[in-house]
C-alpha positions as CSV (number, residue, x, y, z in Angstrom):
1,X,-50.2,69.6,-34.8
2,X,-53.4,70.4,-37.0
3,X,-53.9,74.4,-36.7
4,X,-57.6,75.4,-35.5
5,X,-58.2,76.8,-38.7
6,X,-57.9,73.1,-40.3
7,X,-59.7,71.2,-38.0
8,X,-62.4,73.6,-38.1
9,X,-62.8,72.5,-42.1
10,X,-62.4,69.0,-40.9
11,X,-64.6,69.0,-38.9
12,X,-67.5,70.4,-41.4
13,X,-66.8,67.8,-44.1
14,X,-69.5,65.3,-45.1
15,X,-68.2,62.1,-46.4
16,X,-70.2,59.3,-47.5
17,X,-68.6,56.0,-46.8
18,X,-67.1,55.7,-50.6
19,X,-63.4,55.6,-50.7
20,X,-61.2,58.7,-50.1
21,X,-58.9,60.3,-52.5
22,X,-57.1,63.4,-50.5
23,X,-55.3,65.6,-53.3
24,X,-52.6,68.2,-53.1
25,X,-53.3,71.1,-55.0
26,X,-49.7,72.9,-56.4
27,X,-48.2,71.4,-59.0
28,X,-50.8,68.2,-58.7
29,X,-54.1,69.4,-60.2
30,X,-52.6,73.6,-61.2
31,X,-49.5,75.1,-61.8
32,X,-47.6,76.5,-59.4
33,X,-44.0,76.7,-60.1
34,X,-44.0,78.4,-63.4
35,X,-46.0,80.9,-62.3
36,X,-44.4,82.1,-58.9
37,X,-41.2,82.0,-61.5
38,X,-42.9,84.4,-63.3
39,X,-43.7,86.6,-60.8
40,X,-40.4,86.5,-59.5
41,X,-39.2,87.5,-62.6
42,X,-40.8,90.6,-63.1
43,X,-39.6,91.7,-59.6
44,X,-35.6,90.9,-60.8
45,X,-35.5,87.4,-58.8
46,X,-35.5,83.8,-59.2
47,X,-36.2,80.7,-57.9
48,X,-33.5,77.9,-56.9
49,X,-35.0,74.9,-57.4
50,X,-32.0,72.5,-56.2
51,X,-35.0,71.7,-53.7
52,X,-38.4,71.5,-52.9
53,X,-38.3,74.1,-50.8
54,X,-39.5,77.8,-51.0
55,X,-38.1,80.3,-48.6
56,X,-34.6,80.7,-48.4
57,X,-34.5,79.7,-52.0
58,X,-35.5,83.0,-53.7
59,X,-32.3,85.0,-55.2
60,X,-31.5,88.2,-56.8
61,X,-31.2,87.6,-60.1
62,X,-28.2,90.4,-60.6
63,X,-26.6,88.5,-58.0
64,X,-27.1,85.0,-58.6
65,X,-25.9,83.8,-55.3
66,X,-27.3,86.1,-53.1
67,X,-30.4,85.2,-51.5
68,X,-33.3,87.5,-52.3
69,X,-35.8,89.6,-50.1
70,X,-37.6,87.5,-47.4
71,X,-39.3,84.3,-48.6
72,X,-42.9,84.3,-47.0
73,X,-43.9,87.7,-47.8
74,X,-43.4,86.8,-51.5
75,X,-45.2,83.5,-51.3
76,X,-48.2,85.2,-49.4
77,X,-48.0,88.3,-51.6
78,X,-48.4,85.9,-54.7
79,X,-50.8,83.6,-53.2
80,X,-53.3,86.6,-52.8
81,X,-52.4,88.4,-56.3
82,X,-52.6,85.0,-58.3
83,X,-54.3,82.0,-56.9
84,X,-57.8,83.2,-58.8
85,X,-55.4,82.9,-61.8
86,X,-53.6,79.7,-61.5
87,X,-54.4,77.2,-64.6
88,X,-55.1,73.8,-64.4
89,X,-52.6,70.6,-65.5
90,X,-53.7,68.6,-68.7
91,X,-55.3,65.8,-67.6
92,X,-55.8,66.4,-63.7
93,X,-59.5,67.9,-64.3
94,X,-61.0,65.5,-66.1
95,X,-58.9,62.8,-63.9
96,X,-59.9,64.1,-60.5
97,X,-63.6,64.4,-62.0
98,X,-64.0,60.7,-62.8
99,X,-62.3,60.2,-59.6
100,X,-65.1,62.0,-58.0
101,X,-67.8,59.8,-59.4
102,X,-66.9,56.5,-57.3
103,X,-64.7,57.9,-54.7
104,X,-64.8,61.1,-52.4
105,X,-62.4,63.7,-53.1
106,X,-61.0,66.3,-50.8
107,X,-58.6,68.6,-51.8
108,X,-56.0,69.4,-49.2
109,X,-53.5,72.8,-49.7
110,X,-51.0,74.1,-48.1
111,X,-51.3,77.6,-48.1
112,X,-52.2,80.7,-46.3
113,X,-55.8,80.4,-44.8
114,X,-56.3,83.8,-46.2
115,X,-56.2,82.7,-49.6
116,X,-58.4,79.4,-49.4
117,X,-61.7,81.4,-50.4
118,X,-59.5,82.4,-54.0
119,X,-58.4,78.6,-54.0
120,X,-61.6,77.7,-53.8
121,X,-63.0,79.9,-56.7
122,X,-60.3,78.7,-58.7
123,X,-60.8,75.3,-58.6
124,X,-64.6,75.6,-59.1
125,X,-64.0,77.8,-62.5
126,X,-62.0,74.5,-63.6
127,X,-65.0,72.1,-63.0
128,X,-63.6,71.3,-59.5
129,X,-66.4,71.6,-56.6
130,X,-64.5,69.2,-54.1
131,X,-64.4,70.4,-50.5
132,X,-61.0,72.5,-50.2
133,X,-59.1,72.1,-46.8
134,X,-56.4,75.0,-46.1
135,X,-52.9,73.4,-44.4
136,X,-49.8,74.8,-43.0
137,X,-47.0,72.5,-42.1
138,X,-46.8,68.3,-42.0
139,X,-50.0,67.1,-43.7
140,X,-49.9,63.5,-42.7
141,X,-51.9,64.9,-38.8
142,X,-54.8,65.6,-41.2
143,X,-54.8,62.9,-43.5
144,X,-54.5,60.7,-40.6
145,X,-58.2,62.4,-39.2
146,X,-59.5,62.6,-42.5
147,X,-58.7,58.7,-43.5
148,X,-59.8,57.2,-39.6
149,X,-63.0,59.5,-40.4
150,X,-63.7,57.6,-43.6
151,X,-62.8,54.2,-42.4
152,X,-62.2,52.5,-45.4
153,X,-59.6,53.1,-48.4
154,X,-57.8,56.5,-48.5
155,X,-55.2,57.5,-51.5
156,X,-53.0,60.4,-50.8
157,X,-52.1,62.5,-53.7
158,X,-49.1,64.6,-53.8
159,X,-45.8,65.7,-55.6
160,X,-43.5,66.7,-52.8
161,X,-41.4,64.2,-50.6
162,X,-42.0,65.6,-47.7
163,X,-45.4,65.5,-47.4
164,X,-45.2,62.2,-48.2
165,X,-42.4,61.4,-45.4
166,X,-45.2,63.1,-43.0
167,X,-48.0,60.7,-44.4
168,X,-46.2,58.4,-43.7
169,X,-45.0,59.0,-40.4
170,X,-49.1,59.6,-39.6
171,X,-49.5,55.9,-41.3
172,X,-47.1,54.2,-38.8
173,X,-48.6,55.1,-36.0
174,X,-51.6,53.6,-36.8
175,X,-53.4,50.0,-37.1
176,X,-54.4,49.9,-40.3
177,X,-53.0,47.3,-43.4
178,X,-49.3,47.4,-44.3
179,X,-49.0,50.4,-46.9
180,X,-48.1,48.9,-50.3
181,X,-44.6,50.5,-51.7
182,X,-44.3,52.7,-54.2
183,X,-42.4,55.3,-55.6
184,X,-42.7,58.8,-53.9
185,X,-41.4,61.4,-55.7
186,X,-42.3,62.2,-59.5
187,X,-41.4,64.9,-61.6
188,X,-44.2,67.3,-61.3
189,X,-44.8,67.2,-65.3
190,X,-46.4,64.1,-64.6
191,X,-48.6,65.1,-61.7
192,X,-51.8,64.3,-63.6
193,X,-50.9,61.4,-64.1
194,X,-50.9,60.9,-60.3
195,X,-54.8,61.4,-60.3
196,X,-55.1,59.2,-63.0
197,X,-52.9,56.5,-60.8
198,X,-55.1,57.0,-58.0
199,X,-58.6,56.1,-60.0
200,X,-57.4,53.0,-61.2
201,X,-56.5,51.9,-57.9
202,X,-60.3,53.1,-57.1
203,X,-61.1,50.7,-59.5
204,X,-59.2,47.9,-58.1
205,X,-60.0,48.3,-54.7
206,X,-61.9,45.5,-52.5
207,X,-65.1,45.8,-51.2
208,X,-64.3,46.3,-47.8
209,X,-61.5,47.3,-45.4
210,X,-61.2,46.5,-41.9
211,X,-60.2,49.9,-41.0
212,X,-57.9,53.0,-42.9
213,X,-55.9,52.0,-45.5
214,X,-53.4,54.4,-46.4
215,X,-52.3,54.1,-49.9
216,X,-49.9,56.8,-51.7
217,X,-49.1,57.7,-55.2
């Protein structure tokens, strides 16, 4: 299920037949997770990172093992205080920029729709004018309309397994050429080097594609 919101920014992309590189944004091309640690901290909680996700995860930090306040309201809270701010990963900038010179790039974020304008802003001070898309839940429904839009090679970028799992699950149900295996999660230190990842396999791409080829790195 893509929210109206979504396909509304779908729907007003322009793409131009070159291959498709779609491109989380958190911990991919800025930092994310030191930050909202950060801000945690300075409110007297932390963040359990035993897994990738969010809510449910925060916790007082006088209390280690209790959970902390609810989950959203913090990540929306931060999202609108500090997404302007967020700074960008060595490497991913000048990656996703040569990227951008052979390939279309769209960037697509999960986070609140509210906050994609800031996103926006944010990615532009860092050199980064690629069309933003704004997300909630499983990606893979809009990378599957975004890649049979493009009709010819598509590279998802992201850092968290479960976006992958849903890119996946979009990739099965579909007609295209078998999906090459490759390793799906990576420590997000190395996120840049993702982007870099997906250019080369720009570079080695064929000519032509029958249809939507999902590739993931």
């Amino acid at each position: 299920m893509i929210s109206e919101i979504t396909l509304t920014q779908l729907a007003g992309l322009t793409l131009t037949g070159r291959p498709l590189v779609i491109c989380d944004v958190d911990e991919v091309v800025v930092h994310f997770t030191r930050d909202f640690e950060a801000y945690l901290d300075a409110r007297g909680l932390w963040l359990d990172t035993s897994s990738f996700a969010l809510n449910g995860n925060i916790r007082q930090r006088q209390r280690c093992g209790d959970r902390g306040p609810r989950g959203d309201g913090l990540i929306d809270r931060f999202f609108v205080d500090r997404t302007r701010h967020l700074e960008p990963i060595d490497g991913a900038v000048a990656a996703l920029q040569d990227i951008g010179e052979t390939a279309d790039v769209v960037l697509l974020t999960n986070l609140p729709h509210s906050s994609g304008d800031d996103r926006r802003e944010n990615l532009r001070q860092h050199g980064l004018p690629f069309p933003v898309v704004t997300n909630s839940g499983p990606k893979g429904p809009a990378i599957r309309q975004l890649a049979h839009r493009a009709r010819t090679a598509t590279v998802f970028v992201d850092d968290s397994p479960s976006f992958i799992a849903s890119c996946l699950r979009a990739r099965a149900g579909g007609s295209s050429r078998p999906l090459p295996a490759r390793r799906a999660i990576r420590p997000a230190h190395r996120a840049a080097r993702l982007c870099v990842a997906a250019h080369r396999l720009m570079e080695r791409r064929q000519a032509a594609y029958p249809g939507p080829d999902f590739r993931i790195v």
